[in-house]
Backbone bond lengths (Angstrom), bond angles and torsions (degrees), N, CA, C in turn:
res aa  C-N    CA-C-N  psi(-1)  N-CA   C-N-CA  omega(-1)  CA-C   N-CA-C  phi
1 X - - - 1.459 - - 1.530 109.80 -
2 X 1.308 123.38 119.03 1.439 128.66 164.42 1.565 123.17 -70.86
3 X 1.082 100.25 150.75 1.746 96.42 178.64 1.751 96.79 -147.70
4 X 1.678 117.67 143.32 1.102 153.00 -168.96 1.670 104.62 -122.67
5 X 1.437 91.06 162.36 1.608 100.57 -164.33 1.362 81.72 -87.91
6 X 1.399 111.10 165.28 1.890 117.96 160.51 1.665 101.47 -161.51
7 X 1.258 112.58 163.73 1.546 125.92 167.49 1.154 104.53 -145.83
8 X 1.324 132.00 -179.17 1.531 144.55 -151.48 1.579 89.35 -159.02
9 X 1.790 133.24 115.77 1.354 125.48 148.55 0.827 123.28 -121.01
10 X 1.033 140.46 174.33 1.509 150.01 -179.63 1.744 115.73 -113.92
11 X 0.990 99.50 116.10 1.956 101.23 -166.09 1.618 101.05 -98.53
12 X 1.473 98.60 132.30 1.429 111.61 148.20 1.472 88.42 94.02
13 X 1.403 133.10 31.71 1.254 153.76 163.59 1.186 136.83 -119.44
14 X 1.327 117.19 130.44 1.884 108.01 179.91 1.344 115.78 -80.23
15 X 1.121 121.49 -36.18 1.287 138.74 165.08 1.637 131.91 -105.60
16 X 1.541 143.47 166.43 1.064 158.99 159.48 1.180 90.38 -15.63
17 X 1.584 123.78 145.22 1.587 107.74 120.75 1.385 107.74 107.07
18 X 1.650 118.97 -0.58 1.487 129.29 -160.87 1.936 99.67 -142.41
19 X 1.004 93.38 177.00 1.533 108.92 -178.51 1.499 121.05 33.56
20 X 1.237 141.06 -133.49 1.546 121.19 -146.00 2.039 84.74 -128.20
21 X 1.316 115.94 138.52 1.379 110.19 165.14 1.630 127.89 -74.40
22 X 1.374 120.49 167.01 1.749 101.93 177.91 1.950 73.10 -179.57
23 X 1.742 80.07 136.40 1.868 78.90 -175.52 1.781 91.03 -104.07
24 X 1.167 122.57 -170.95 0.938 134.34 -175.47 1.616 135.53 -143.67
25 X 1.615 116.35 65.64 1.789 119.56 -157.54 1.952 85.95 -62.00
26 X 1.312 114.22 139.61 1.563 126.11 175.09 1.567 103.69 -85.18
27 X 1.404 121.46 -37.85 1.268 100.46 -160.67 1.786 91.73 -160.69
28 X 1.996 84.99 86.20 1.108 104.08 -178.08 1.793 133.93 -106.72
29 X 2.269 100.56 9.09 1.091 107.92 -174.42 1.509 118.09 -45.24
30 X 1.496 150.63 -7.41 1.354 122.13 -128.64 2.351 81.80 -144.30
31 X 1.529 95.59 14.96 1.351 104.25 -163.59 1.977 102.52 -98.16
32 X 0.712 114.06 134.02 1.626 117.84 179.79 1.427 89.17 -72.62
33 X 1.747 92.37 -178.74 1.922 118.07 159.69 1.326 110.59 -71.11
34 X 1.421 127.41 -57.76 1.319 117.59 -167.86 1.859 104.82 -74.35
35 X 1.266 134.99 -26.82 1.441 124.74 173.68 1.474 103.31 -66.47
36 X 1.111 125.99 -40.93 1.370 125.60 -174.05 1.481 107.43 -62.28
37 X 0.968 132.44 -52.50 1.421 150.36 -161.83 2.000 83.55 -81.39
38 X 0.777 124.46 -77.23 1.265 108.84 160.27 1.686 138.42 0.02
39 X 1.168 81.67 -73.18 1.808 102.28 171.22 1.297 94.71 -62.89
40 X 1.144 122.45 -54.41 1.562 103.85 -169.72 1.065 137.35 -73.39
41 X 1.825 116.60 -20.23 0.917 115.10 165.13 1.686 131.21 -76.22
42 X 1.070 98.46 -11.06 1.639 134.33 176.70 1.590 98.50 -55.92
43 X 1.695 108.94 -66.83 1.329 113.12 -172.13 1.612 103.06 -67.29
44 X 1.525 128.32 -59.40 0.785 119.10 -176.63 1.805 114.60 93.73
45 X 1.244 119.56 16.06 1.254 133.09 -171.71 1.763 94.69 -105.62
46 X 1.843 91.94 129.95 1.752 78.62 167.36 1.424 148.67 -4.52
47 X 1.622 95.06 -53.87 1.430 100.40 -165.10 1.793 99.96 -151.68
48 X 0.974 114.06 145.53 1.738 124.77 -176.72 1.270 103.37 -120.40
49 X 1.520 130.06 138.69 1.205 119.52 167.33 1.432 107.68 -133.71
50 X 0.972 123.87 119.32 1.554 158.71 167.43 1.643 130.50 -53.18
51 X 1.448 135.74 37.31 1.055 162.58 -159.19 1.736 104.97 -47.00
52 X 1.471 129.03 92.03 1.591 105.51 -174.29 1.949 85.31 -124.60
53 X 1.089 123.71 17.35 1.472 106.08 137.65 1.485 128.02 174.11
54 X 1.141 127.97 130.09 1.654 128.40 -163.35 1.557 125.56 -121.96
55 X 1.108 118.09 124.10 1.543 108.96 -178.40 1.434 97.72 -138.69
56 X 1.557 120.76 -173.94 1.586 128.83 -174.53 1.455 112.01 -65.95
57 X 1.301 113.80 -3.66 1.642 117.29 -169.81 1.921 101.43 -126.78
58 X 1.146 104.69 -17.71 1.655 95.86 -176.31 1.176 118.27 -162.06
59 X 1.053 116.13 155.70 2.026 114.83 -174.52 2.248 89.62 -134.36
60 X 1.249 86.54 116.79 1.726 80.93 155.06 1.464 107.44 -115.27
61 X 1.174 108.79 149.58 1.457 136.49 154.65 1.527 132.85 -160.82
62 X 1.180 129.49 -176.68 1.409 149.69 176.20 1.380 117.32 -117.32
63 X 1.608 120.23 150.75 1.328 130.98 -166.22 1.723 97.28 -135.71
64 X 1.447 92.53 123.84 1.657 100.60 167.50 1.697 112.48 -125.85
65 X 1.478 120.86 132.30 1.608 100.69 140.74 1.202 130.20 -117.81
66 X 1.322 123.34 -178.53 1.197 123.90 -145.89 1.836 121.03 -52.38
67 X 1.561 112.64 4.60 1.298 113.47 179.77 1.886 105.94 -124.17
68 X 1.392 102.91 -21.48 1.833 102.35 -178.45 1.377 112.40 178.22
69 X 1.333 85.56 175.11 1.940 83.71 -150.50 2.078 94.46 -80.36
70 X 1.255 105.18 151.02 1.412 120.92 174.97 1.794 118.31 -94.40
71 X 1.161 117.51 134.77 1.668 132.52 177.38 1.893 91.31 -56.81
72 X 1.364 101.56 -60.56 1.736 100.44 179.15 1.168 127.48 -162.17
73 X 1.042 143.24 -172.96 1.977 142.38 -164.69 0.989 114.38 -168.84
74 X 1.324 114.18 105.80 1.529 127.97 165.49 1.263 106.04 -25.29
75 X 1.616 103.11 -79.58 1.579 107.04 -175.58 1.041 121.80 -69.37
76 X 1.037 131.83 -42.04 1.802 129.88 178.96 1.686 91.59 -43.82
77 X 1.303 130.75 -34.60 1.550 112.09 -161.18 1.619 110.47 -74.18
78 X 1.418 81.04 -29.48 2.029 102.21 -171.57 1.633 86.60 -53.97
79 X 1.149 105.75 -54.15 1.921 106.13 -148.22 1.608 108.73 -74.65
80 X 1.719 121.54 -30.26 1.380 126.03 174.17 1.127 108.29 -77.35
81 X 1.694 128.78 -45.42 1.054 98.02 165.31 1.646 152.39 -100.05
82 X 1.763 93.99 26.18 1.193 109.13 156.14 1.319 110.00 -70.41
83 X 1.269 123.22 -36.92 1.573 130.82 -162.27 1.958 100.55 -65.24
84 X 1.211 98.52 -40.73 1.565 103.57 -155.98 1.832 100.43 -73.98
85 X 1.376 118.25 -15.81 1.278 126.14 -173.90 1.550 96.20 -81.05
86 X 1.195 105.63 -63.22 1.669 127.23 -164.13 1.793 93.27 -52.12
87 X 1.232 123.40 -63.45 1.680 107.75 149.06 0.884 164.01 6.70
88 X 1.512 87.96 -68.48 1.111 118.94 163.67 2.308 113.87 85.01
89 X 1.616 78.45 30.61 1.435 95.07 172.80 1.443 114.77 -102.74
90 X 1.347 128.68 22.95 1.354 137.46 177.84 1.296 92.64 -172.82
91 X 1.735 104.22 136.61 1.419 132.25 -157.56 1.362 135.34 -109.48
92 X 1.102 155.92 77.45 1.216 144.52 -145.90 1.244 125.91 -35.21
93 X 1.090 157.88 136.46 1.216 130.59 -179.33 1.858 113.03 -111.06
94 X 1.467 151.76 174.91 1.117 135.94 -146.48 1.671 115.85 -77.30
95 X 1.484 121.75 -5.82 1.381 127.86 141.21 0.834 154.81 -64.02
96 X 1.667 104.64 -16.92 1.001 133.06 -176.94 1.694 112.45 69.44
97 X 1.623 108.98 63.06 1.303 123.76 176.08 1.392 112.43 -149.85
98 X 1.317 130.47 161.44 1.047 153.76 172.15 1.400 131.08 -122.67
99 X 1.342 146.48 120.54 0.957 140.96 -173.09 1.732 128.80 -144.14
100 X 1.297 113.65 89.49 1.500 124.66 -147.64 1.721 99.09 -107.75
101 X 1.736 94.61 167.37 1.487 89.22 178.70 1.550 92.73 -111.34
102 X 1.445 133.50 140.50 1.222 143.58 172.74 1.458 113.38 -99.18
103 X 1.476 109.93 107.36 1.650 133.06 -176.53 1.225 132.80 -87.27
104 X 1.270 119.12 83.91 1.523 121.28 -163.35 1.573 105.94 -82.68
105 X 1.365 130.28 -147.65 1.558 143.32 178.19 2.168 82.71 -100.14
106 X 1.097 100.67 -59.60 1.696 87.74 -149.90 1.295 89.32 -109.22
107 X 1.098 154.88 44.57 1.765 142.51 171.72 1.647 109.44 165.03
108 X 1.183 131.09 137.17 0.994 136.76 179.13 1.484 121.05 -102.95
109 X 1.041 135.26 158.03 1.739 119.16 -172.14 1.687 107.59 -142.44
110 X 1.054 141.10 150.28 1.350 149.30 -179.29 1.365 102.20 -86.55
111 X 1.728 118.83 143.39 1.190 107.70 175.81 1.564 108.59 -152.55
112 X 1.322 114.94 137.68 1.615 117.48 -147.13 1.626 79.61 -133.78
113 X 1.674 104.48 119.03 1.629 125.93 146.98 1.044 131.41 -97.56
114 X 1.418 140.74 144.31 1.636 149.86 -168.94 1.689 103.92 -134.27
115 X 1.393 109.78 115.01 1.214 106.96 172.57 2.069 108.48 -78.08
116 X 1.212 97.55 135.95 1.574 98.13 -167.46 1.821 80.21 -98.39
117 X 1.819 81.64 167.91 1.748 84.79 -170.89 1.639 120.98 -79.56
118 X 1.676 101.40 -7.21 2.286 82.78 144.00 1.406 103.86 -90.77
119 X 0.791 146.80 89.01 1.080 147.32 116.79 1.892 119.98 77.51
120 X 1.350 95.30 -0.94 1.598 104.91 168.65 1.667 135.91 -104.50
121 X 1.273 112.61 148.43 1.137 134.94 -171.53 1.714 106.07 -30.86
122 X 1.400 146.16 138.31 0.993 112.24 147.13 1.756 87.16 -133.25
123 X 1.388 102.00 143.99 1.634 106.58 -168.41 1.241 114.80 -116.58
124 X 1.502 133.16 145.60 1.096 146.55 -153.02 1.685 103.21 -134.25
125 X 1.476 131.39 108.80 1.364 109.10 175.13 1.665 97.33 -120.25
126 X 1.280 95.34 166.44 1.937 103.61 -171.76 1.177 102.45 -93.72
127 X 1.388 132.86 133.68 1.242 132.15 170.28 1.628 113.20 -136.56
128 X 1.365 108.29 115.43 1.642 114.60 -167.76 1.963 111.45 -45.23
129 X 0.591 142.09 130.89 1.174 159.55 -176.82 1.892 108.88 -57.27
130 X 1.509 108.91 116.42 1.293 117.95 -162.14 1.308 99.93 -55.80
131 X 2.057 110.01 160.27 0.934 116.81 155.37 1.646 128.15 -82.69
132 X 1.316 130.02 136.76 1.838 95.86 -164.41 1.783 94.67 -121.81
133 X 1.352 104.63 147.68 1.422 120.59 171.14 1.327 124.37 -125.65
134 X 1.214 141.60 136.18 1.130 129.95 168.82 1.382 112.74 -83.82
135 X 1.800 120.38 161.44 1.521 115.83 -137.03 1.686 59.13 -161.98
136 X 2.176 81.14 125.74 1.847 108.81 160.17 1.084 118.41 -87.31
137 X 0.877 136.28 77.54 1.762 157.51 -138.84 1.501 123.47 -101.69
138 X 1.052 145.56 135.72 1.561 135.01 166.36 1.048 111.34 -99.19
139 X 1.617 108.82 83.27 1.322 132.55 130.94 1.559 125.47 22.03
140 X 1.396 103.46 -73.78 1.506 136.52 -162.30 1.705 89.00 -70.31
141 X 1.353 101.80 -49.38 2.110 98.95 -159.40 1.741 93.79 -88.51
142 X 1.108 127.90 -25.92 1.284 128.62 -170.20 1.817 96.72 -80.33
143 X 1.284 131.82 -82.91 1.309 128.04 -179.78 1.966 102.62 -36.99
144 X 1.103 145.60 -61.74 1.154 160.66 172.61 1.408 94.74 -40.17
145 X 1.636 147.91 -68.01 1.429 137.10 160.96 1.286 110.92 -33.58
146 X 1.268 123.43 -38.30 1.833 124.70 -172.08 1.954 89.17 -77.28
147 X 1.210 134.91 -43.65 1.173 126.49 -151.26 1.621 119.31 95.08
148 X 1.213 111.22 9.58 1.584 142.64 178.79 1.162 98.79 -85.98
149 X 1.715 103.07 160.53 1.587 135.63 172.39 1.286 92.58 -94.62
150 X 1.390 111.00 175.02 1.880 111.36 -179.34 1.838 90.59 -104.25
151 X 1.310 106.52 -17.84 1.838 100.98 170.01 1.153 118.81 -51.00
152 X 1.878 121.95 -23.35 1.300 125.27 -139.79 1.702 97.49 -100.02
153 X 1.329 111.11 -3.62 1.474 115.23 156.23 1.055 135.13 -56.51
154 X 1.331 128.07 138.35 1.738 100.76 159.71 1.277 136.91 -103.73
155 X 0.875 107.52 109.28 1.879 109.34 -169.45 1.440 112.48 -59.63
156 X 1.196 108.49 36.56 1.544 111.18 176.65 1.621 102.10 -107.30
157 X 0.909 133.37 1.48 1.420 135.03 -138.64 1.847 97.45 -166.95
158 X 1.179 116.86 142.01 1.439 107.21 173.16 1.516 100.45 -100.61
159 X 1.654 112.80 178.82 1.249 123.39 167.47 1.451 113.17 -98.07
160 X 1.227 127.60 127.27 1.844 128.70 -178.36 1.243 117.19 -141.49
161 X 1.017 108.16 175.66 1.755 114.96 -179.33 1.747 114.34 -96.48
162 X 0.775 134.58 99.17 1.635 124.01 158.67 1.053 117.90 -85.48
163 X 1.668 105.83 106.39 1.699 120.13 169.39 1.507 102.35 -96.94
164 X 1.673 101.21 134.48 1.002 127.79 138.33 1.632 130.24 -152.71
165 X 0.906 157.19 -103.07 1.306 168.05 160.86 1.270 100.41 -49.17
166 X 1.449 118.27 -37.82 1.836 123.73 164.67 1.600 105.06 -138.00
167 X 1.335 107.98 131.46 1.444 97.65 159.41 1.556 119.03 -79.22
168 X 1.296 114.96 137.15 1.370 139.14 -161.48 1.747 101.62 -128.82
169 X 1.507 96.57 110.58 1.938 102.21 156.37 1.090 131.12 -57.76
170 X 1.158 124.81 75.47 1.890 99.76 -177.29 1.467 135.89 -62.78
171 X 1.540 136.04 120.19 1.085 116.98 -168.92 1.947 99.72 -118.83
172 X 1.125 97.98 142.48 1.675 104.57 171.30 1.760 95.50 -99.23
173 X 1.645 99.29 149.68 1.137 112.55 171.81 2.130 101.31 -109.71
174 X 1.052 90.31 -173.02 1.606 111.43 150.08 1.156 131.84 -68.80
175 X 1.338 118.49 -65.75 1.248 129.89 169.20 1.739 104.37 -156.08
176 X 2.289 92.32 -157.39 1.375 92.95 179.51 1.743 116.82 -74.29
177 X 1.357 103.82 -38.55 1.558 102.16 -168.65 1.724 103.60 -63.62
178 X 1.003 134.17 -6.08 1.485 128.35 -164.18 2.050 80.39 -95.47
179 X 1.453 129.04 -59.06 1.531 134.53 164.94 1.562 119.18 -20.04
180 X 1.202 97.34 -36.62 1.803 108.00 -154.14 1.436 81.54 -97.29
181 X 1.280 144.01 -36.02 1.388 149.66 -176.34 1.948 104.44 -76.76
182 X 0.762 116.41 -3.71 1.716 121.76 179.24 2.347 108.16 -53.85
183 X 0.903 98.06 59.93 1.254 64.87 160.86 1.846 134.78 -142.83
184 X 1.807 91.47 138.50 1.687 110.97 -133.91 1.778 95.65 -81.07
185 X 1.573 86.59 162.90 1.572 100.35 -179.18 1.850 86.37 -113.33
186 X 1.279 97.45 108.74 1.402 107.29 -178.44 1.593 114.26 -52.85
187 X 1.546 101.14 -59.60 1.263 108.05 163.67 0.910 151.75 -12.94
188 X 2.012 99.31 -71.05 1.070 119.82 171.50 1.532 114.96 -72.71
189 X 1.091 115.90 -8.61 1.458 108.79 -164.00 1.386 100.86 -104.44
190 X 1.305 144.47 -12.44 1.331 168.35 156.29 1.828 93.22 -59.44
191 X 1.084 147.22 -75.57 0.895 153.32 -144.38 1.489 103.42 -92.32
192 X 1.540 128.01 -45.27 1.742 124.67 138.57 1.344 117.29 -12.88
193 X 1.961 103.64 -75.10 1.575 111.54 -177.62 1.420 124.45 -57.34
194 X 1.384 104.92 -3.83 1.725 101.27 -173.38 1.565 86.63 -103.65
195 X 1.074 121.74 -49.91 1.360 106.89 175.16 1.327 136.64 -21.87
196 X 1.330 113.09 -50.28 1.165 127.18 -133.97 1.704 96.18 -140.89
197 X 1.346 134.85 19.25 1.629 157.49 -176.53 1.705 91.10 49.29
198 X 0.956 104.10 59.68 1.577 74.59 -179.36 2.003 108.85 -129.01
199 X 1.045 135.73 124.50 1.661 126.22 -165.06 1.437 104.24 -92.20
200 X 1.691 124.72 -31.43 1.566 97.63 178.45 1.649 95.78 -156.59
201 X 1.532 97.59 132.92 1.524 113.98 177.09 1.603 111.45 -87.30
202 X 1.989 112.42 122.42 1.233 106.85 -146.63 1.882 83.77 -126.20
203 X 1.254 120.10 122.94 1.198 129.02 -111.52 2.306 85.21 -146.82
204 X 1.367 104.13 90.10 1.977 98.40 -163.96 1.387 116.23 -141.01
205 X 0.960 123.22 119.35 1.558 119.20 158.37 1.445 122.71 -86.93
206 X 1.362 109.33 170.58 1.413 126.51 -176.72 1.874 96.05 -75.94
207 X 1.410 105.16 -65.25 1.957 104.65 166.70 1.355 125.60 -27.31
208 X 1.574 117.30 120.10 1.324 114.79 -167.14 1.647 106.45 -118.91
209 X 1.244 117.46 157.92 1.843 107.58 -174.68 1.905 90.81 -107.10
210 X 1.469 132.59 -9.52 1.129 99.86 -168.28 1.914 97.85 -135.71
211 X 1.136 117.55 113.68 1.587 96.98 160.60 1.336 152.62 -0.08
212 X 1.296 103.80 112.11 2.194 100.54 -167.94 1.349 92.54 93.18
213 X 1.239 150.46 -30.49 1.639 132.44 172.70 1.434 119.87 -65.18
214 X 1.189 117.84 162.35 1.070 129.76 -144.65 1.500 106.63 -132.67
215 X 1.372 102.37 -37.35 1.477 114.79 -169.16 1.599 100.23 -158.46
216 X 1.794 113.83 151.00 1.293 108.73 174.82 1.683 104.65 -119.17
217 X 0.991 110.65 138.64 1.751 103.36 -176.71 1.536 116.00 -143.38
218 X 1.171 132.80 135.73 1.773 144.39 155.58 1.599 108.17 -97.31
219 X 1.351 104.51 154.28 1.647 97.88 -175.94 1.768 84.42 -152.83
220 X 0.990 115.27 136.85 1.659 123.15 -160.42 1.897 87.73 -127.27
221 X 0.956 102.00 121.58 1.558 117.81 173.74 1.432 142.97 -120.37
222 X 1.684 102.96 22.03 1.402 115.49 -158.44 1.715 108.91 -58.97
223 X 1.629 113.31 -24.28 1.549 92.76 173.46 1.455 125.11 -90.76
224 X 1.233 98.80 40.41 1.871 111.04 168.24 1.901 95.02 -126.66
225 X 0.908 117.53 1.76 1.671 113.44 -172.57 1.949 120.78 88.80
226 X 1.217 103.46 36.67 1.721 117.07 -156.40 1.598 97.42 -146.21
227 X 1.556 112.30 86.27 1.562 97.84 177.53 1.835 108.92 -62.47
228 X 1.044 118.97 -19.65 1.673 100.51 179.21 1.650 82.15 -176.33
229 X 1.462 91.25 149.16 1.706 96.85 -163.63 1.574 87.92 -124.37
230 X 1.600 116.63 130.59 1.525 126.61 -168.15 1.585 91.85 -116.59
231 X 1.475 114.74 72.06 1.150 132.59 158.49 1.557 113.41 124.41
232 X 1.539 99.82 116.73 1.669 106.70 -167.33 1.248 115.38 -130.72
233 X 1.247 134.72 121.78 1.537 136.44 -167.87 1.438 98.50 -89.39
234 X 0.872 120.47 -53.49 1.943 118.68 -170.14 1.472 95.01 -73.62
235 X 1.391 143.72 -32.66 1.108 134.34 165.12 1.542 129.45 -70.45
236 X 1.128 107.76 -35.17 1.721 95.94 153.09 1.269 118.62 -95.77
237 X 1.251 135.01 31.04 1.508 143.12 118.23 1.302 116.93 -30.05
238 X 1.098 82.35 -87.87 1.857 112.95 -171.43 1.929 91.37 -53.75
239 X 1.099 138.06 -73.37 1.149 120.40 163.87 0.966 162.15 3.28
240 X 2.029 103.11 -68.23 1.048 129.70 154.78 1.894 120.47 -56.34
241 X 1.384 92.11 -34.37 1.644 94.88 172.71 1.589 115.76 -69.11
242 X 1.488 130.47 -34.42 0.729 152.58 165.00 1.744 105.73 -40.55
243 X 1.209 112.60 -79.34 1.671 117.96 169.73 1.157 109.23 -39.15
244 X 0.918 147.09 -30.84 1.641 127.64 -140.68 1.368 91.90 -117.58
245 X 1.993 118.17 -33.08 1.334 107.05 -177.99 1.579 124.65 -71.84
246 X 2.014 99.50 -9.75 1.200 90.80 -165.36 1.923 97.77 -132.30
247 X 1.395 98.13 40.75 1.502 120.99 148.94 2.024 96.94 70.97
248 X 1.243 115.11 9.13 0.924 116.04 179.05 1.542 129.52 -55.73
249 X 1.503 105.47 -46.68 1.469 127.00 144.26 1.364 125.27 -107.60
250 X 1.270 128.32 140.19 1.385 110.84 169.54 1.730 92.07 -173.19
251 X 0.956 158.65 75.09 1.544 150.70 18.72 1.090 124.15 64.67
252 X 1.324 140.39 135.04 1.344 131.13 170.87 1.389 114.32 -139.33
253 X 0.897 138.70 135.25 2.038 157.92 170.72 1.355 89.60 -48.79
254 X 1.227 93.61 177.87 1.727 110.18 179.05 1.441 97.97 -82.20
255 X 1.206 126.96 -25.48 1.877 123.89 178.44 1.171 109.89 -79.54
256 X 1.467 128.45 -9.09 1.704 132.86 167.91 1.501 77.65 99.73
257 X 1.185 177.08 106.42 1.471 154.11 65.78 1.625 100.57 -99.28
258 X 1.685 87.93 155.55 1.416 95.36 171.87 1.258 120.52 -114.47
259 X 1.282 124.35 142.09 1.476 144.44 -165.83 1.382 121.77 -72.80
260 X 1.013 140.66 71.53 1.722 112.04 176.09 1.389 145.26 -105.30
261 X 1.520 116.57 98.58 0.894 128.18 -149.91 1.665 115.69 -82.96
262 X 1.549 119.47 114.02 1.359 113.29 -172.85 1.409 108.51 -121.97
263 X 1.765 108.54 150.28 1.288 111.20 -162.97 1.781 77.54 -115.21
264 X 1.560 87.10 147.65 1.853 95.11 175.76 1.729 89.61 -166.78
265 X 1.793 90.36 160.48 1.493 96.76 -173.31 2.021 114.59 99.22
266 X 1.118 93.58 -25.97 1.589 98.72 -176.01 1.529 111.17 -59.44
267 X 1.326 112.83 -40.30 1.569 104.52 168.90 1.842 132.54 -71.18
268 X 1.447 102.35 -1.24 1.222 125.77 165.69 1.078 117.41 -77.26
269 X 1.774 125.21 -41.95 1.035 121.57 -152.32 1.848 118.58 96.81
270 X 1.278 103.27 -8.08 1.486 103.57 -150.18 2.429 81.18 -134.80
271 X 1.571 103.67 71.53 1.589 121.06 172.23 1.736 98.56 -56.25
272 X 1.366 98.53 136.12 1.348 103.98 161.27 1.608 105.87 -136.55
273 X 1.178 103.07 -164.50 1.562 114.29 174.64 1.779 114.64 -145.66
274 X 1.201 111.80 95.31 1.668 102.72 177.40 1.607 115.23 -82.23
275 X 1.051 121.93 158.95 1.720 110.36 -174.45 1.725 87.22 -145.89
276 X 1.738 104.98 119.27 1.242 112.18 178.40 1.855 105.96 -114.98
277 X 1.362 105.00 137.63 1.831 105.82 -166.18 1.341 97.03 -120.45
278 X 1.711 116.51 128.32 1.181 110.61 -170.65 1.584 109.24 -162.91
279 X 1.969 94.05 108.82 1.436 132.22 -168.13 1.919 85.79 -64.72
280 X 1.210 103.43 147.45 1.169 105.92 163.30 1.903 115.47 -148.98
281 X 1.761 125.04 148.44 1.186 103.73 -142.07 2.147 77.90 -161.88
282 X 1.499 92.26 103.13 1.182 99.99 -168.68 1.357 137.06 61.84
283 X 0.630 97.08 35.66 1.346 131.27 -171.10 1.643 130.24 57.10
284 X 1.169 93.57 39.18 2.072 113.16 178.39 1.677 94.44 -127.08
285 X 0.965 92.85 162.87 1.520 116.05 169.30 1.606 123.37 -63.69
286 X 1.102 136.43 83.68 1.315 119.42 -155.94 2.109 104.36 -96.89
287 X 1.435 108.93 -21.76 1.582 95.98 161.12 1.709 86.43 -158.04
288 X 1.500 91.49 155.83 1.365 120.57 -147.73 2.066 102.50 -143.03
289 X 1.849 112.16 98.36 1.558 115.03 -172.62 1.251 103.39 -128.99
290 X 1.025 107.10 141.32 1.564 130.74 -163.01 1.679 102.61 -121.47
291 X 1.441 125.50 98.76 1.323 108.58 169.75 1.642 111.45 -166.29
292 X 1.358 122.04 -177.48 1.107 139.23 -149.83 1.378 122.73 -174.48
293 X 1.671 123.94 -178.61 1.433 108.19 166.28 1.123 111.30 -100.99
294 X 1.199 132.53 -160.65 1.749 158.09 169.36 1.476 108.66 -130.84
295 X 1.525 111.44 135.04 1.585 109.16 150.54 1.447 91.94 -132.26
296 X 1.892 87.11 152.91 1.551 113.42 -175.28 1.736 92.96 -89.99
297 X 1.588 88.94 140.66 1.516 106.02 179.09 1.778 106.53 -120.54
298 X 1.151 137.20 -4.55 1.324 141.64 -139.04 1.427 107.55 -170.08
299 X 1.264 137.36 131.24 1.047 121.32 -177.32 1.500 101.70 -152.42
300 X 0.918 161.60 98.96 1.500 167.59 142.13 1.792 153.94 -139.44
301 X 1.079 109.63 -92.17 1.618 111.24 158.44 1.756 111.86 -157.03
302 X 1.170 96.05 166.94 1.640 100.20 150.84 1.837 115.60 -133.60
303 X 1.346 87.20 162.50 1.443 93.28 -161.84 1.501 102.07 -110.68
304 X 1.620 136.27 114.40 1.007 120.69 -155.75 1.974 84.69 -126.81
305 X 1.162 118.95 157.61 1.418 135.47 165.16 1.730 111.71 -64.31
């Protein structure tokens, strides 16, 4: 019987017990598709990430959840390459930064770390800025899958598609109490998303439950194998693009980018914090980072045949 390193973290959390899970095999070159997919369905955590090789300039791997393998993952990136620091397979350098290239099968991504002053990872990955469409939609069957009124929209805001790496529905609500009232027909809403190409309906108001947020959001993903994902990096991507095109935020830091900070997971039980950074350059988006920390919850092996 062989056994492999693995950990279990939790992204977009300071502590245990919060934000979205994604385990992490370290040294998974010598692993097929179906063992991988395996493992993952085994764990059963959003997202698995699969590590088969890392140096000071690049990390490749693969992302599965528990039903098929993924193009890419916000969080899975947060949590491997928290893992690869904690390792001590990526190095600080005399600023105390890091800056790797992240190697998928079909797209590669830039990825910028900041050691915070305890001493942990906080990770930043680039994600090109969605394409957005508006989508002739049924209203009536879509709010009704949520367990929603079609009032509980806000017609301030349209409903559209943001494609990128996943196409993502965006839906605006009203507020929080119309959020806290969400409840989905997995099914049906799985069988919507196939309809209609779409992998996860990302579901936000402007109303926030905790201080420093910006935005509150759920994103329900059952036709990727994810009944609702409590912390999503490619989804507040696509999001964040969303705001900015339609003036919702637009604010700027003392560095001229604007921040957007979204709390998700709170109706789980399982609070996170996403932090989206966004350069802007004539008035488009010219780079677009999605990131957060990781804490390790799990730390050991698996034992595979």
């Amino acid at each position: 019987m062989a056994s492999i390193p693995f950990a279990l973290y939790d992204a977009f959390s300071e502590t245990a017990f919060g934000g979205s899970q994604a385990g992490v095999v370290s040294d998974a070159a010598s692993l097929d598709t179906q063992t991988r997919q395996n493992i993952a369905t085994e764990i059963g955590a959003p997202a698995t990430a699969f590590i088969s090789d890392c140096n000071q300039q690049s990390v490749s791997a693969r992302f599965h959840s528990p039903l098929t393998e993924y193009s890419m993952c916000g969080h899975g990136t947060i949590c491997l390459m928290t893992r690869m620091v904690e390792l001590g397979s990526l190095l600080w350098d005399k600023h105390g930064k890091i800056n790797v290239e992240l190697r998928l099968p079909i797209s590669n991504a830039p990825v910028e770390m900041v050691r915070r002053t305890d001493g942990r990872p906080e990770v930043f990955l680039d994600i090109p800025p969605a394409k957005l469409s508006q989508q002739t939609l049924d209203k009536e069957l879509l709010t009704g899958l949520l367990g929603l009124r079609s009032q509980d929209i806000n017609r301030e805001y349209p409903l559209e598609t943001a494609s990128g790496d996943f196409n993502h529905l965006i839906v605006p609500l009203s507020g929080i109490e119309a959020m806290a009232r969400i409840t989905p027909d997995f099914r049906g809403l799985t069988h919507f998303s196939q309809r209609h190409g779409i992998q996860t309906i990302a579901v936000f108001c402007t109303e926030v439950d905790r201080p420093g947020s910006d935005v509150h959001m759920r994103d329900f993903c059952p036709a990727v194998g994810v009944a609702e994902s409590s912390g999503a990096g490619t989804t507040n991507a696509a999001l964040a693009t969303y705001l900015i095109h339609h003036g919702v935020l637009q604010d700027t830091d003392e560095n001229g980018q604007i921040i957007v900070q979204a709390e998700q997971g709170i109706e789980q039980e399982r609070p996170g914090t996403i932090r989206s950074v966004i350069s802007m350059r004539e008035g488009a988006i010219s780079r677009l980072q999605v990131g957060g920390v990781a804490t390790r919850i799990i730390d050991g092996e698996l034992f595979l045949p």
